[in-house]
PyMOL commands that place a pseudoatom at each C-alpha (Angstrom):
pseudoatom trace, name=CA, resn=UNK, resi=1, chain=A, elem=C, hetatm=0, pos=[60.314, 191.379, 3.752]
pseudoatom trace, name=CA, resn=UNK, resi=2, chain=A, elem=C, hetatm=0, pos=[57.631, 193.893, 5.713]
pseudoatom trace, name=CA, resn=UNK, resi=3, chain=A, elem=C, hetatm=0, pos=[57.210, 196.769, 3.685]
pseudoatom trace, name=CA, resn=UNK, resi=4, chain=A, elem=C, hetatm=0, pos=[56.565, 200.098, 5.838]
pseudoatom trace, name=CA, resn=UNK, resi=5, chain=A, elem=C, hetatm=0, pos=[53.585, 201.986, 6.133]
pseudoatom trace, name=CA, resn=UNK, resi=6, chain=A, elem=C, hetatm=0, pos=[53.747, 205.740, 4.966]
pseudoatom trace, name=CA, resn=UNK, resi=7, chain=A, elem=C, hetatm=0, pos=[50.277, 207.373, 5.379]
pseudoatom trace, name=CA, resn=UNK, resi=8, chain=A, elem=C, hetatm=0, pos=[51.645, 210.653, 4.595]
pseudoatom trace, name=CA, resn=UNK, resi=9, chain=A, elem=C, hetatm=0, pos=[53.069, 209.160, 1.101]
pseudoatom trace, name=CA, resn=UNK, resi=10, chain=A, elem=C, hetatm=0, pos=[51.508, 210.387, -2.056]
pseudoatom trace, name=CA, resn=UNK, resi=11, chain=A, elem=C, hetatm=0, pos=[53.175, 207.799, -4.402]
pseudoatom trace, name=CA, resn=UNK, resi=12, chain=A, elem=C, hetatm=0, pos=[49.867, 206.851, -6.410]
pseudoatom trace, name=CA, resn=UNK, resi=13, chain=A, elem=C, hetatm=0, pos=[51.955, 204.356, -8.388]
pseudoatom trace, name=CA, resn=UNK, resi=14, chain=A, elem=C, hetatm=0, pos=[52.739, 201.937, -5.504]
pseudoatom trace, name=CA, resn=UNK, resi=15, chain=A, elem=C, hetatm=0, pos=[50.574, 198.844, -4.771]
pseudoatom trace, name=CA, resn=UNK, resi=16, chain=A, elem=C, hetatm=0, pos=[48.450, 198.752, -1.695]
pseudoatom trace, name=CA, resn=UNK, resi=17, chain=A, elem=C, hetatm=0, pos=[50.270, 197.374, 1.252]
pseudoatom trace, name=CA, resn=UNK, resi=18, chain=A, elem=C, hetatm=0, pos=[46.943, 196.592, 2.767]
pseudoatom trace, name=CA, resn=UNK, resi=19, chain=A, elem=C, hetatm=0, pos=[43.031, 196.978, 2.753]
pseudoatom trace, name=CA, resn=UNK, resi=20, chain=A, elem=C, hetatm=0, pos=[40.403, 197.261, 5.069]
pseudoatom trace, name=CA, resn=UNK, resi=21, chain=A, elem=C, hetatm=0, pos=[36.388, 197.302, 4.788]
pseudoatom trace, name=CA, resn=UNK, resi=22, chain=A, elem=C, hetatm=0, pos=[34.276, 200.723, 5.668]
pseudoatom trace, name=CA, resn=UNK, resi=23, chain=A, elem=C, hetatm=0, pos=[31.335, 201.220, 6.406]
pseudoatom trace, name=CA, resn=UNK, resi=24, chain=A, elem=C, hetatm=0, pos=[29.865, 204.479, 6.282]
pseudoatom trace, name=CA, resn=UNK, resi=25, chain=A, elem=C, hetatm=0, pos=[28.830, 206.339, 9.158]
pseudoatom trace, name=CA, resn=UNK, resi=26, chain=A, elem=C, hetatm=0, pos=[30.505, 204.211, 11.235]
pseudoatom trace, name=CA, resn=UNK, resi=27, chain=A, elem=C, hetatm=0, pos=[33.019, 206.244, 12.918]
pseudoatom trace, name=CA, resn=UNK, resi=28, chain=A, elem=C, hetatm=0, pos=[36.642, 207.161, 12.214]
pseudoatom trace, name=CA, resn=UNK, resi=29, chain=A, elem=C, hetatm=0, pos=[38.389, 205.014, 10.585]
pseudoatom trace, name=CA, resn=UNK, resi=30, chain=A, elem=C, hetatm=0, pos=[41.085, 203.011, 12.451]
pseudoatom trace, name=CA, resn=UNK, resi=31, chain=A, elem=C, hetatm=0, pos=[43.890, 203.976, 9.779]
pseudoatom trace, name=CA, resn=UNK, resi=32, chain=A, elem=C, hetatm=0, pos=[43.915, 206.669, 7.184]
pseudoatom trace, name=CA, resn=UNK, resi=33, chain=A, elem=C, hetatm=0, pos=[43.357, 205.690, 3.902]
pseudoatom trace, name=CA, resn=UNK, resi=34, chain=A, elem=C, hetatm=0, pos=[45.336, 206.099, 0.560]
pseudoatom trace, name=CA, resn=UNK, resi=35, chain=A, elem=C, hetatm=0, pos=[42.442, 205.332, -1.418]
pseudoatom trace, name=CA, resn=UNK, resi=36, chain=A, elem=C, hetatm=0, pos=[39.173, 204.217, -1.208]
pseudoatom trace, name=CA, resn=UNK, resi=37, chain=A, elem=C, hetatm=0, pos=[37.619, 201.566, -3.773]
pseudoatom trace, name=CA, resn=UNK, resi=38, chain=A, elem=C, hetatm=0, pos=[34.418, 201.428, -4.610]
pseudoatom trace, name=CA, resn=UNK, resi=39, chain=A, elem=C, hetatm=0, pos=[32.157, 198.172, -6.300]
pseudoatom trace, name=CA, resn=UNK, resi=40, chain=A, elem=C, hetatm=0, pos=[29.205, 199.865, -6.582]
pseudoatom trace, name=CA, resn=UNK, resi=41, chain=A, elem=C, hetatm=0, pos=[28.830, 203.486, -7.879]
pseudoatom trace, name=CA, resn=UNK, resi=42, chain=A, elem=C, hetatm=0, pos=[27.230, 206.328, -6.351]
pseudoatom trace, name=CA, resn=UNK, resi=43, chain=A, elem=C, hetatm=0, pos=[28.582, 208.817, -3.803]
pseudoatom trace, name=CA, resn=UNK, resi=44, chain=A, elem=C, hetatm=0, pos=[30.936, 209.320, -1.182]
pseudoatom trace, name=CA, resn=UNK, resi=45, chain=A, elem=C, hetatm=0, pos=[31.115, 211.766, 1.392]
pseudoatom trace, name=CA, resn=UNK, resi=46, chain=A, elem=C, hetatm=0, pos=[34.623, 212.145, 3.831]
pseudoatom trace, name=CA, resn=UNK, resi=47, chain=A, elem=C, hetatm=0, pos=[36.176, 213.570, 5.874]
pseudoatom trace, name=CA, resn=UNK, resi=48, chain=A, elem=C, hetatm=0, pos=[40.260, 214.919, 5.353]
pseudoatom trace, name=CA, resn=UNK, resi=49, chain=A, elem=C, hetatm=0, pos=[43.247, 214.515, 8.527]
pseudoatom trace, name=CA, resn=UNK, resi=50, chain=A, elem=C, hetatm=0, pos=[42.575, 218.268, 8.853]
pseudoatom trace, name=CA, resn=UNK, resi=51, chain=A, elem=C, hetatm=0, pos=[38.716, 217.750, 9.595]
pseudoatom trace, name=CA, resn=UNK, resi=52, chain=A, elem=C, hetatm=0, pos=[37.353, 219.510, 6.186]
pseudoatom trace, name=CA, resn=UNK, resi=53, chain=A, elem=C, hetatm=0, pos=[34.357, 217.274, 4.331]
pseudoatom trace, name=CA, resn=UNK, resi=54, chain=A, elem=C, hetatm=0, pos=[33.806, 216.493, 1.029]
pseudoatom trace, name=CA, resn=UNK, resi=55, chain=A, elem=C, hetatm=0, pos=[31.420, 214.798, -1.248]
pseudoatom trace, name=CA, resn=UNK, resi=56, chain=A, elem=C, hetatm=0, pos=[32.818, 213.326, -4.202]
pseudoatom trace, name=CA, resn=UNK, resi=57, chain=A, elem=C, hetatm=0, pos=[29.480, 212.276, -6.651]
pseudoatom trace, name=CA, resn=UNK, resi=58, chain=A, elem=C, hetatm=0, pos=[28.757, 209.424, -8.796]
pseudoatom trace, name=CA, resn=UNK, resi=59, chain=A, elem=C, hetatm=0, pos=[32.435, 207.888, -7.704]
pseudoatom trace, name=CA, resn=UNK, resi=60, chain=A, elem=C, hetatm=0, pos=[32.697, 205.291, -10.394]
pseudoatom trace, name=CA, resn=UNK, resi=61, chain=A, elem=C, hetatm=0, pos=[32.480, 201.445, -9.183]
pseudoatom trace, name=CA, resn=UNK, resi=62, chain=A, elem=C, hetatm=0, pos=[35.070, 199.182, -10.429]
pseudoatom trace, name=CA, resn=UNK, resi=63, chain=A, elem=C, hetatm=0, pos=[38.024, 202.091, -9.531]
pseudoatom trace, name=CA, resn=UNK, resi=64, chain=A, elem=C, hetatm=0, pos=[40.612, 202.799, -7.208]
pseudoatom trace, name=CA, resn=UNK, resi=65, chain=A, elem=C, hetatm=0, pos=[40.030, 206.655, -6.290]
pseudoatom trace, name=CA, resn=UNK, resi=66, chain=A, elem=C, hetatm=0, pos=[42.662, 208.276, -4.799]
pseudoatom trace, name=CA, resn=UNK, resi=67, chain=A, elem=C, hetatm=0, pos=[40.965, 209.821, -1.834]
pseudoatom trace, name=CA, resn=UNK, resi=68, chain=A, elem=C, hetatm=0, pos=[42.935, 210.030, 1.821]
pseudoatom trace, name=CA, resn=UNK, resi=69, chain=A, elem=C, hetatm=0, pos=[40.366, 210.213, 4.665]
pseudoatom trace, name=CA, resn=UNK, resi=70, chain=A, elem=C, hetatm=0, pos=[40.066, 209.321, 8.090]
pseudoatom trace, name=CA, resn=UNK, resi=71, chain=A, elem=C, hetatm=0, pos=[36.303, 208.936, 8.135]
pseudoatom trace, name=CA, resn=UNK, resi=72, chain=A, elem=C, hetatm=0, pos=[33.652, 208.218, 5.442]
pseudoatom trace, name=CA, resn=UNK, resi=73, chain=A, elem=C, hetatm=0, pos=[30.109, 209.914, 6.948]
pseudoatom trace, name=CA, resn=UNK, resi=74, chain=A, elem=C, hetatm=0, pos=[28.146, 208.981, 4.603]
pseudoatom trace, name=CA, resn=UNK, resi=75, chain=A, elem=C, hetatm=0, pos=[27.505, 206.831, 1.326]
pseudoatom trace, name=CA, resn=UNK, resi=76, chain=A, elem=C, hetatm=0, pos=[25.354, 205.820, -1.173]
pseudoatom trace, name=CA, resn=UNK, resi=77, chain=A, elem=C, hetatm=0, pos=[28.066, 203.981, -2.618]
pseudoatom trace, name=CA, resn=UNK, resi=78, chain=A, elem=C, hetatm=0, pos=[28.287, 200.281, -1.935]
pseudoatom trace, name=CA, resn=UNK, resi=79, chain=A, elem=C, hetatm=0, pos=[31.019, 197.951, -1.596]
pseudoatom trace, name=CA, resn=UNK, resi=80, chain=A, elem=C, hetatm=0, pos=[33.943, 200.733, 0.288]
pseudoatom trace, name=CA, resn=UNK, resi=81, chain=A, elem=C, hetatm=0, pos=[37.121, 199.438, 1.051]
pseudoatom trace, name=CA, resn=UNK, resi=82, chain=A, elem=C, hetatm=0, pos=[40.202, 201.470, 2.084]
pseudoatom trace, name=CA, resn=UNK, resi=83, chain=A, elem=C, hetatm=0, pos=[43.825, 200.685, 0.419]
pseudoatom trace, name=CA, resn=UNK, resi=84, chain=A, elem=C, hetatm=0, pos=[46.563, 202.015, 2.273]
for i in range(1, 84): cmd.bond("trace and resi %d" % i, "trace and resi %d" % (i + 1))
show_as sticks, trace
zoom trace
């Protein structure tokens, strides 16, 4: 059974329904993500559905962060894959 895709869901708790590999700098994204892992630290900078950037710092590797974006600009983080 298909399980629907919600990117406006917030429901941290559920497992990914799907993953993709990002590289930064590379242009938008072709989904939004519900998370963003990362395997090797360091940082992380996005940008949000309503077109405000962030960078997040010394994102821990190893982790599922809970960051939706539709772009990542720039990273010295290694190892980026969106979970949605």
């Amino acid at each position: 059974m298909a399980t629907s895709r919600n990117p406006n869901s917030t429901d941290w708790t559920r497992p990914a329904i799907g993953a993709f590999t990002i590289t930064a700098g590379a242009g938008a994204l072709t989904r939004e993500t519900r998370g963003l892992y990362v395997g090797v630290a360091g940082n992380v900078t996005v940008t949000f559905r309503n077109g405000e950037s962030c960078q997040f710092t010394n994102l821990a590797a190893g982790v599922i962060h809970p960051i939706a974006c539709t772009h990542v600009t720039a990273a010295t983080a290694t190892g980026i894959v969106g979970i949605d």
